[in-house]
Each structure stands twice: as structure tokens, then as C-alpha cells.
N, CA, C and O of each residue as an XYZ file, in Angstrom:
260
protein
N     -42.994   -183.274   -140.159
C     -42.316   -182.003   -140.290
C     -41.587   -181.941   -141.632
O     -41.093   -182.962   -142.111
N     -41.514   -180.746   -142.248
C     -41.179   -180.741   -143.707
C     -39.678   -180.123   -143.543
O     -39.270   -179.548   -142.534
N     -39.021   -180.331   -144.608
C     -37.714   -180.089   -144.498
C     -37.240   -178.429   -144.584
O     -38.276   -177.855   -144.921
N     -36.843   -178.052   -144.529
C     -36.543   -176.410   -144.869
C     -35.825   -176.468   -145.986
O     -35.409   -177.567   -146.355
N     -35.591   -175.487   -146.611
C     -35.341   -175.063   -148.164
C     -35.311   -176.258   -149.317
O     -34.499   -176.586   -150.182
N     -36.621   -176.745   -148.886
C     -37.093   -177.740   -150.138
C     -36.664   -177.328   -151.616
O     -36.177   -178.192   -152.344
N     -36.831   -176.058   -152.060
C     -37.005   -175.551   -152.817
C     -35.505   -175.201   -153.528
O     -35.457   -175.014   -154.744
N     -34.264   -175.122   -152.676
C     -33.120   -175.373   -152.736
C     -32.502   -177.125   -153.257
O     -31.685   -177.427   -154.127
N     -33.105   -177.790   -152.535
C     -33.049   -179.237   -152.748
C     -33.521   -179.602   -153.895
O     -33.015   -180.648   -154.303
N     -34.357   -179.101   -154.621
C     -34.987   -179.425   -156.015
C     -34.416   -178.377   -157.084
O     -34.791   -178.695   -158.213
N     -33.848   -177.554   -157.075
C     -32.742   -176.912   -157.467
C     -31.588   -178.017   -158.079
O     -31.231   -178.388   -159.197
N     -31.134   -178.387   -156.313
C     -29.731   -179.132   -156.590
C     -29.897   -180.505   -157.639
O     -29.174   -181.109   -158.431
N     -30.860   -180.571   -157.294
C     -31.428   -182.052   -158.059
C     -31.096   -181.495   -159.851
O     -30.126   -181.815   -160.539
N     -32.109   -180.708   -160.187
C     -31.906   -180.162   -161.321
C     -30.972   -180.171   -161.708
O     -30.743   -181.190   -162.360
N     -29.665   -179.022   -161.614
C     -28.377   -179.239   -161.080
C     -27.780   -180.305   -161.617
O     -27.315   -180.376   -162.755
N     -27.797   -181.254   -160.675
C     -27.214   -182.531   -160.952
C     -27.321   -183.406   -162.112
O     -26.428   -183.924   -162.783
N     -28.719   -183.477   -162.228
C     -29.389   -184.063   -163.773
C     -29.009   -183.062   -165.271
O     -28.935   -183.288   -166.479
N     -28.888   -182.237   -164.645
C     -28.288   -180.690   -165.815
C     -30.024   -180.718   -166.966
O     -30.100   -180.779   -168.193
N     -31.014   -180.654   -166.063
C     -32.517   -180.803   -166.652
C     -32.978   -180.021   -165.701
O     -32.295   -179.918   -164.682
N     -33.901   -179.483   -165.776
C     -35.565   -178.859   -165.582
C     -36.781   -179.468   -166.092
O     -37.535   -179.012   -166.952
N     -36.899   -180.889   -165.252
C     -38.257   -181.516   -165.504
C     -39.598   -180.391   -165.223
O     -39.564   -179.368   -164.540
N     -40.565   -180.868   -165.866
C     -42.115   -180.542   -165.747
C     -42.026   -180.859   -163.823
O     -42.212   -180.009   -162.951
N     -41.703   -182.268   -163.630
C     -41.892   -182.366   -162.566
C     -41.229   -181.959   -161.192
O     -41.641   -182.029   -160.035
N     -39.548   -181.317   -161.985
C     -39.006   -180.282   -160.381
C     -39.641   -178.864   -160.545
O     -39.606   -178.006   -159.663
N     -40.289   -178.693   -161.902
C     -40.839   -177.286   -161.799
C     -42.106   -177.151   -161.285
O     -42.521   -176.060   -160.893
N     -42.974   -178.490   -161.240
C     -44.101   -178.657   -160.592
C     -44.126   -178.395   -158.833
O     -44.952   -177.959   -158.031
N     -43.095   -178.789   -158.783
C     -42.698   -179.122   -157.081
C     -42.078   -177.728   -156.560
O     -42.258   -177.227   -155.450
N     -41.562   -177.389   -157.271
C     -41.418   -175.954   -157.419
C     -42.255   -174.835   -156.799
O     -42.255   -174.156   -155.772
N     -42.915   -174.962   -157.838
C     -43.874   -174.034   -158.026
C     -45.093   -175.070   -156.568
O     -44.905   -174.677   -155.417
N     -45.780   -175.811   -156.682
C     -46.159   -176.237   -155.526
C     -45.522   -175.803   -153.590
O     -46.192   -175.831   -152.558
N     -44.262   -175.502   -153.748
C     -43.593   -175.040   -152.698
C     -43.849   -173.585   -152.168
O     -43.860   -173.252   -150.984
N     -44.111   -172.549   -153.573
C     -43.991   -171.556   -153.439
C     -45.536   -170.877   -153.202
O     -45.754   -169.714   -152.862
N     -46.517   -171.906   -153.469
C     -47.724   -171.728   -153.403
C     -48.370   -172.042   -152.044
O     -49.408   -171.522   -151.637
N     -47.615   -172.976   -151.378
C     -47.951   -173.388   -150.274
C     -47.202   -172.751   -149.055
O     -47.467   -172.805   -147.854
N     -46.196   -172.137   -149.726
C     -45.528   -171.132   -148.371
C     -45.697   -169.910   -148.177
O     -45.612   -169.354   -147.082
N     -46.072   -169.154   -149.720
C     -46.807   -168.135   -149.735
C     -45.219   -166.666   -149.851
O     -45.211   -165.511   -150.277
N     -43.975   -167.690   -149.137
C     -42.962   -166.701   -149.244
C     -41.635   -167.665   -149.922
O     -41.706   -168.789   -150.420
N     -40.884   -167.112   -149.806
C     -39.524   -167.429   -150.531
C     -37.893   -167.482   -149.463
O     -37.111   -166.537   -149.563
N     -37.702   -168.188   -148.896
C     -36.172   -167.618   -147.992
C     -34.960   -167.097   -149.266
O     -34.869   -166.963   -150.486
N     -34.317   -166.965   -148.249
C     -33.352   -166.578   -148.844
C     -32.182   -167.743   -149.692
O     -31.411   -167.907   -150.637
N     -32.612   -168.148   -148.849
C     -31.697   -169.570   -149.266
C     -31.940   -170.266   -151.001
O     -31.306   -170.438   -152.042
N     -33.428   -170.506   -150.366
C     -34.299   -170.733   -152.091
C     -34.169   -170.016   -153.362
O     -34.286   -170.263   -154.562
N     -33.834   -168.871   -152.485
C     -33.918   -167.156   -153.603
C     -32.556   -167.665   -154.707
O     -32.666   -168.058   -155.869
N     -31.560   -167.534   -154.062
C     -30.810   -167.976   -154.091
C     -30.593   -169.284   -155.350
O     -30.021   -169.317   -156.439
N     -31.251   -170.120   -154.666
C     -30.878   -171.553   -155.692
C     -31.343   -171.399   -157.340
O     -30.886   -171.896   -158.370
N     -32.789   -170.206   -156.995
C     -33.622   -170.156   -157.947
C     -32.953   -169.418   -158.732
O     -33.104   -169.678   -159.925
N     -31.982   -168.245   -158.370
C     -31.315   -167.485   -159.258
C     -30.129   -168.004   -159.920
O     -29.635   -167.397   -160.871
N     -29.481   -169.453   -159.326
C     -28.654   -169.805   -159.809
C     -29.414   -170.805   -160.609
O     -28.807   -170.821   -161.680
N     -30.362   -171.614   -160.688
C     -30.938   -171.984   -161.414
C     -31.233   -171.454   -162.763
O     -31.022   -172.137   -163.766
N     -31.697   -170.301   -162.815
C     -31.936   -169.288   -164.043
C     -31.061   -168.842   -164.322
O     -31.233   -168.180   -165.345
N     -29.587   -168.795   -163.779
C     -28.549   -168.431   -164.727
C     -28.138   -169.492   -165.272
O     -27.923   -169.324   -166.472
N     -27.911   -170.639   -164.860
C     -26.890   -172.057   -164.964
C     -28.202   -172.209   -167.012
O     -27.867   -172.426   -168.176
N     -29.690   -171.918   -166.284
C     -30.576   -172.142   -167.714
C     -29.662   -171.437   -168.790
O     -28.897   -172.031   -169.550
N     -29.887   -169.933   -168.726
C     -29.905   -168.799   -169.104
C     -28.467   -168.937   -169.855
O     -28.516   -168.609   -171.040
N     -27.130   -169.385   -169.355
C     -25.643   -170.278   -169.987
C     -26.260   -170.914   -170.714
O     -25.878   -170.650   -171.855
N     -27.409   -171.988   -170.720
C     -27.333   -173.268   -171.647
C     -26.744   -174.110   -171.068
O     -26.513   -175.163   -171.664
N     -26.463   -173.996   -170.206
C     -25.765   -175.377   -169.187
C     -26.940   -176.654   -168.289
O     -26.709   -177.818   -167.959
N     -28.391   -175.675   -168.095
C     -29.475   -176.648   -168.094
C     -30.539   -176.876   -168.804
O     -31.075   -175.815   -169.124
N     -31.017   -177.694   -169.146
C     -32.061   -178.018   -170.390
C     -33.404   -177.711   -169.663
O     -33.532   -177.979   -168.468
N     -34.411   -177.142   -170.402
C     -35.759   -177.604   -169.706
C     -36.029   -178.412   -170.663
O     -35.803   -178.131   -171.841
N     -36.661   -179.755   -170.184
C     -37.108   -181.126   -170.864
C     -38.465   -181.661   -170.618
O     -38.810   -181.808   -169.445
N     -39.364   -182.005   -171.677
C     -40.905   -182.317   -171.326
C     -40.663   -183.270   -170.191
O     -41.375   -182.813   -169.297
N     -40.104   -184.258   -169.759
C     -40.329   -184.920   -168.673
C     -38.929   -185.856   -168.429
O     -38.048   -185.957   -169.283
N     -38.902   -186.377   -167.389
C     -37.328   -187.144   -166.884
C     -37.253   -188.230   -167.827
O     -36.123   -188.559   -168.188
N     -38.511   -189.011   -168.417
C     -37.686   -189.964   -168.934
C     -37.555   -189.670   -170.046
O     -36.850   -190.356   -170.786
């Protein structure tokens, strides 16, 4: 059984690292392809995600290491 708002959880991760790997955007985007919808919850993380970018407060970076 898969967790619910995965997509929130890879957010927070981001977040935390203050990065946007290739690979939380992969997982990402893999989430959203495979659910076909979006909760609210996710909606959510994703918009704070794109603002926290959008400040300059998170980097997108070719990869974690």
C-alpha cells in the first residue's frame, strides 16, 4: 500500500535540502502520471514549492550530489 500525499513528502524533502533535484522532480512528476489527479494536499506543497523557488530560497540543481 502506497503512502498518501507522496507528492507532499517529496516537497518537504526538497524543502529541507533547500534543492530541487532532477531526482525529486522525477518522482514528482512520476506521481502525477501514475495518479492521473492531484489532492489537495499535494496542490498545496507544489504551490509552496514554486513560491519558496520563485523567492530564490530553493535551488533547482542538476543532481543531489
Amino acid at each position: 500500500m502506497r503512502t498518501t500525499h507522496v507528492i507532499r513528502q517529496l516537497v518537504e524533502k526538497a524543502l529541507d535540502i533547500k534543492k530541487l533535484t532532477p531526482e525529486i522532480e522525477n518522482e514528482i512528476n512520476l506521481e502525477l502520471t501514475q495518479r492521473g489527479y492531484i489532492s489537495d494536499v499535494d496542490y498545496e506543497a507544489l504551490e509552496l514549492l514554486m513560491a519558496e523557488m520563485d523567492a530564490g530560497r530553493i535551488k533547482l540543481v542538476p543532481s543531489l550530489g
